[in-house]
C-alpha positions as CSV (number, residue, x, y, z in Angstrom):
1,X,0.0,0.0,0.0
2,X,0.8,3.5,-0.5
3,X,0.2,6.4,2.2
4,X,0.0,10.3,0.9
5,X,0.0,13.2,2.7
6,X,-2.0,15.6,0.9
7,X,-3.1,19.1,2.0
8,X,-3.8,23.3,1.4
9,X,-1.7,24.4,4.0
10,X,-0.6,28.4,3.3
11,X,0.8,29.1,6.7
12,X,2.0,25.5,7.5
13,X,0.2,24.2,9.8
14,X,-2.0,21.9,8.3
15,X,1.0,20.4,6.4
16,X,2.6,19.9,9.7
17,X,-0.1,18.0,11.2
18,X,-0.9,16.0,7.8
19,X,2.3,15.2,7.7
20,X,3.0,13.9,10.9
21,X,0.0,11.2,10.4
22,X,1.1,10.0,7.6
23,X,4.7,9.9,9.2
24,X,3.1,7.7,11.9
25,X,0.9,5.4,9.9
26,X,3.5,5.0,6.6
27,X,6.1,4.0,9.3
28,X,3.5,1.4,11.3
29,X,2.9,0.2,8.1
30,X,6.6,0.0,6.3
31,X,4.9,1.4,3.0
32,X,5.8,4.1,0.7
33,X,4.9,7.8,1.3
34,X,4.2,10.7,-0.4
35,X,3.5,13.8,0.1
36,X,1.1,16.1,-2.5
37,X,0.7,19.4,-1.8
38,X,-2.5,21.4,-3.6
39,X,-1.8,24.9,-1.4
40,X,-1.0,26.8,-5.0
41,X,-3.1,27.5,-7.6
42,X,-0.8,25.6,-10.4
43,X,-0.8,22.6,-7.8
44,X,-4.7,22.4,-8.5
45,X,-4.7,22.1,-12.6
46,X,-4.4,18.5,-12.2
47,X,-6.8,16.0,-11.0
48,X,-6.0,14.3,-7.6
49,X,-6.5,10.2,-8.1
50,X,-5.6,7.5,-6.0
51,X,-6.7,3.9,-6.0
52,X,-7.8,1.0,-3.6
53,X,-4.4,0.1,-2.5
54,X,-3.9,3.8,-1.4
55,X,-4.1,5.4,2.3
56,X,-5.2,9.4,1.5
57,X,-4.5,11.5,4.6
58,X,-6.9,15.0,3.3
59,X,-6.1,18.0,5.1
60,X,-7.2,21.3,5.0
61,X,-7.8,24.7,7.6
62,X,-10.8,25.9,8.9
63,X,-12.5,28.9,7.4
64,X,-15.6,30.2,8.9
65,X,-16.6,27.1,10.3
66,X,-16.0,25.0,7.2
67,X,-14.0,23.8,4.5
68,X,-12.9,26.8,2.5
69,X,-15.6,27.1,-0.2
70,X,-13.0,28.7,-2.8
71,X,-11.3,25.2,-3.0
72,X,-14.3,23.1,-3.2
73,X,-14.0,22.8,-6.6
74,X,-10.9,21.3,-6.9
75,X,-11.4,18.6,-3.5
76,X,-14.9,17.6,-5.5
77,X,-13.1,16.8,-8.4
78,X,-11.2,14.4,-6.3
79,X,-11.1,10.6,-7.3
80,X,-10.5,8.0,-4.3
81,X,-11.7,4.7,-6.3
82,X,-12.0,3.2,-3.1
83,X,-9.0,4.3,-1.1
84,X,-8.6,4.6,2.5
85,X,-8.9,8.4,3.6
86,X,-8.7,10.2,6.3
87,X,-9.7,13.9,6.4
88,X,-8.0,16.4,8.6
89,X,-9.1,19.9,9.6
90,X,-6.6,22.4,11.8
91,X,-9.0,25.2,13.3
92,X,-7.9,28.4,14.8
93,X,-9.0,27.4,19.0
94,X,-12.4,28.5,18.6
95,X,-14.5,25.2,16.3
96,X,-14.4,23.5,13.3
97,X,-17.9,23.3,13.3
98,X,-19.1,21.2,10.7
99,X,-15.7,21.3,8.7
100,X,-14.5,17.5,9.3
101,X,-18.0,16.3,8.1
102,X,-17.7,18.4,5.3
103,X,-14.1,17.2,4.4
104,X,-15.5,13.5,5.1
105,X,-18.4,13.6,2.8
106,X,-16.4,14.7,0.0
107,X,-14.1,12.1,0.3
108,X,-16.8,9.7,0.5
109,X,-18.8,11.7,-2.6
110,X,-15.6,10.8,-4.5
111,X,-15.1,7.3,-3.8
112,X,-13.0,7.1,-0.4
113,X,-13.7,5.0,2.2
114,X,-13.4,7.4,5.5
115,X,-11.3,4.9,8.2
116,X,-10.8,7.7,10.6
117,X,-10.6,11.6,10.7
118,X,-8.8,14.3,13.2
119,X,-9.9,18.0,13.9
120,X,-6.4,19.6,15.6
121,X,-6.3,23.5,16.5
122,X,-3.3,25.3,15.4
123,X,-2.5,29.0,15.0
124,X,-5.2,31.1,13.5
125,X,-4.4,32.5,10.1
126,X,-4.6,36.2,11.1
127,X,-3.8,35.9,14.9
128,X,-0.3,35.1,16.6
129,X,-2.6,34.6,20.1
130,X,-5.1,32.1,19.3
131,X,-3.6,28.6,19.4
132,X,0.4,30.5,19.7
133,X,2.6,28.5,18.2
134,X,0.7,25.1,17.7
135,X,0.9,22.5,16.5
136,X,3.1,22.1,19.4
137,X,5.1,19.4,20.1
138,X,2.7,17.2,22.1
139,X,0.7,17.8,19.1
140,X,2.4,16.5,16.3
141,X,3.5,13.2,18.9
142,X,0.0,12.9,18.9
143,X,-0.7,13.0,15.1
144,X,2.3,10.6,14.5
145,X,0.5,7.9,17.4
146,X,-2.8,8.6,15.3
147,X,-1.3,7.3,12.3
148,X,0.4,4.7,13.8
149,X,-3.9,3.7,15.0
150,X,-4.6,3.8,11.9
151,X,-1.7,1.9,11.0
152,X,-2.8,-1.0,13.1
153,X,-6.3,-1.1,11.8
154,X,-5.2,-1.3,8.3
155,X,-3.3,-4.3,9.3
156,X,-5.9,-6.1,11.3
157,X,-8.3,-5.5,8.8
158,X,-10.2,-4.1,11.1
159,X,-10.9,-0.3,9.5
160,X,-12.3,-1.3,5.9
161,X,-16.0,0.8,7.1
162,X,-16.9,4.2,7.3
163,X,-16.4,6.1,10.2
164,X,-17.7,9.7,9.1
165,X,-21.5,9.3,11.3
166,X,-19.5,9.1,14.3
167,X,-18.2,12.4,13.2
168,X,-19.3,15.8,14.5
169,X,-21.4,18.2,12.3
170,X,-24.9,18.4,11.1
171,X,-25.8,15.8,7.9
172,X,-25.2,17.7,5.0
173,X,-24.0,20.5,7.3
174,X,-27.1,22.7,7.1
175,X,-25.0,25.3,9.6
176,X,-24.7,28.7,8.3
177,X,-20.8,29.8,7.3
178,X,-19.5,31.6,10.5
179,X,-20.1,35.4,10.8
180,X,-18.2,37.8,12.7
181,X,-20.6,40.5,14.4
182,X,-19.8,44.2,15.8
183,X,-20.2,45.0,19.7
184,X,-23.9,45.5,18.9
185,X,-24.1,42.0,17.3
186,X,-24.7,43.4,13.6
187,X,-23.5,40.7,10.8
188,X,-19.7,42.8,9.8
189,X,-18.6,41.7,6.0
190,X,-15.3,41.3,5.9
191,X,-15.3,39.0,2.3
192,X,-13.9,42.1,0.3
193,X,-11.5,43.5,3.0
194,X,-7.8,43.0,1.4
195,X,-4.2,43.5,3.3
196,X,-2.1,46.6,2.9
197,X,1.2,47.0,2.4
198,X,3.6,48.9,4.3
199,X,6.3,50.8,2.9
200,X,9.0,48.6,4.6
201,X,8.1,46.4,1.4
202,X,11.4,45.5,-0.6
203,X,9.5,44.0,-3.8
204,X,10.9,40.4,-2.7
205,X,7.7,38.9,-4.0
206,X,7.7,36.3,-2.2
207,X,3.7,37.6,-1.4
208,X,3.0,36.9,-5.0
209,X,4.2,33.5,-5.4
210,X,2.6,32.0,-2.0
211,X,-0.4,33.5,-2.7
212,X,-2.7,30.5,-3.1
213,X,-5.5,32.5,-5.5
214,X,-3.1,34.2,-7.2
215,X,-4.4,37.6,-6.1
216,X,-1.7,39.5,-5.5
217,X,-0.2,41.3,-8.9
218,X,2.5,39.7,-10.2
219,X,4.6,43.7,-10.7
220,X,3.4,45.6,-7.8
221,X,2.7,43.8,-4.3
222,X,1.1,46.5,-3.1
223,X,-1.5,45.9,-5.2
224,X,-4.3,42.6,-4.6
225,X,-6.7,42.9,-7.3
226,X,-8.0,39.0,-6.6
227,X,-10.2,37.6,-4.1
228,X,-8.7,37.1,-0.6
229,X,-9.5,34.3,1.4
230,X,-7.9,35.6,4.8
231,X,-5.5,32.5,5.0
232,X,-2.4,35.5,5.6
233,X,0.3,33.5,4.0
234,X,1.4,36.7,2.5
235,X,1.4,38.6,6.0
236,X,2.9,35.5,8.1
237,X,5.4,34.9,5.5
238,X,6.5,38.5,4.9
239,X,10.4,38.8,6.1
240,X,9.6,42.6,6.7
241,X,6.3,42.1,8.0
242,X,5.2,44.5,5.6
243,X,1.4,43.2,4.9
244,X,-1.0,43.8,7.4
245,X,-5.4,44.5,7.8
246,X,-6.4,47.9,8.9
247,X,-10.0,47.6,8.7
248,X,-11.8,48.4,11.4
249,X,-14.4,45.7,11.1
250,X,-11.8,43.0,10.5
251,X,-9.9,43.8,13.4
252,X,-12.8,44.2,15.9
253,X,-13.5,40.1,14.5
254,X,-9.8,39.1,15.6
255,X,-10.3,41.6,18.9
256,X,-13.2,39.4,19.9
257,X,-11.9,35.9,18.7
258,X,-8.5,36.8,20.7
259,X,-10.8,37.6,23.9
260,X,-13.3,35.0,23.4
261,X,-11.9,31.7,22.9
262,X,-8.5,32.5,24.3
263,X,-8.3,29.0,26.7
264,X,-6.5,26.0,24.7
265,X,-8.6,23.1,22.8
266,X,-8.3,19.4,22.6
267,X,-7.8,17.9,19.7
268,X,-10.6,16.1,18.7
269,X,-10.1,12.5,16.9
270,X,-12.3,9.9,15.6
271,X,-12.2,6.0,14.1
């Protein structure tokens, strides 16, 4: 059998996490492993397959509660043929809501067999507070000694059913997409707010080629003319922290997030 490691990871963590299971399970098993990684936009022209003698370990972050809607596309076009998956979500310490049985019913729409799954919190995208530097160690021990489960059930034979009703979230997660809210509790938009650039920039553009939409033009990083999903690879990964949000709205969200579900989460595993 063959184990892969496959995720959308654009500040690192998922890929840590992802990784680290398939570490675990590829090494309980003594198989092959790969590692496929979808974060860029040229990394989703192709079609993801993989066949019944394959282990799939799916990960992906946490937006708003669920899978991020801007990739579904490209996960639904996904072909398991009967592979073992496992789908992974890392959420930034306050839920993943209905995320995991989101990620597991696509991988079951596309012909996976879900053997286990894992919901791990880990540094949210635009906060250095929530979840501080996880995954942590004890995390990514843990991750490893869920593969190495999983491991063991593939080789007792005792894993070839689906686990994804045992998994949290509404069937067919009716759940409304997360929304921030003001002190007043008034629904704030923040789908069109875009980071600035400070004038610290030195034109490295490294922005523009980890920018997982492409959004960021390709001549002038100051300039985002795309769609931006909030996953602040450009800001986390500046080297002159020269990106940054100054809208008031958005920054009252990460205010209240920070104050709110400050206290650190369990990770949350199931098979």
């Amino acid at each position: 059998m063959r184990v892969f490691s496959v995720y959308f990871s654009p500040t690192g963590n998922t890929k840590t996490i992802v990784l680290a299971v398939g570490k675990g399970l590829s090494e309980k098993m003594s198989c092959s492993f790969y590692e496929k990684n979808f974060t860029l936009l040229k990394d989703r022209e192709e079609v993801f397959s993989f066949d019944k003698d394959d282990i799939v370990i799916l990960g992906t972050p946490v937006i708003a509660g669920r899978v991020p809607n801007l990739l579904l596309p490209f996960l639904q076009s996904m072909r398991f043929n009967k592979s073992l998956v496992v789908p992974v979500v890392t959420f930034g310490n306050r839920s993943y809501d209905d995320a995991l049985r989101e990620l597991a019913d696509i991988c079951e729409d596309g012909g996976g067999i879900v053997i286990g799954a894992g919901a791990f919190p880990a540094e949210h995208s635009f906060s250095t507070i929530l979840a501080s530097d996880r995954p942590d160690d004890n995390d990514i021990s843990c991750a490893i000694e869920f593969g190495k489960k999983l491991g063991n059930m593939v080789e007792k034979n005792d894993c070839f059913h689906s686990v994804s009703d045992s998994i949290k979230g509404r069937d067919r997660y009716t759940r409304e997409y997360y929304k921030p809210v003001d002190s007043r509790g008034n629904h704030i938009d923040i789908r069109k707010v875009k980071p600035k650039t400070k004038d610290s920039c030195d034109y490295c553009m490294w922005c523009v080629e980890h920018c997982p939409l492409e959004s960021i033009d390709k001549k002038d990083p100051k300039l985002i003319a795309g769609i931006c999903m909030k996953c602040c690879s450009c800001i986390k990964g500046c080297h002159r922290n020269a990106k940054f949000f100054d809208d008031e709205g958005f920054l009252h969200h990460k205010r209240d997030l920070e104050e709110k579900f400050i206290s650190r989460k369990d990770i949350e595993l199931f098979y």
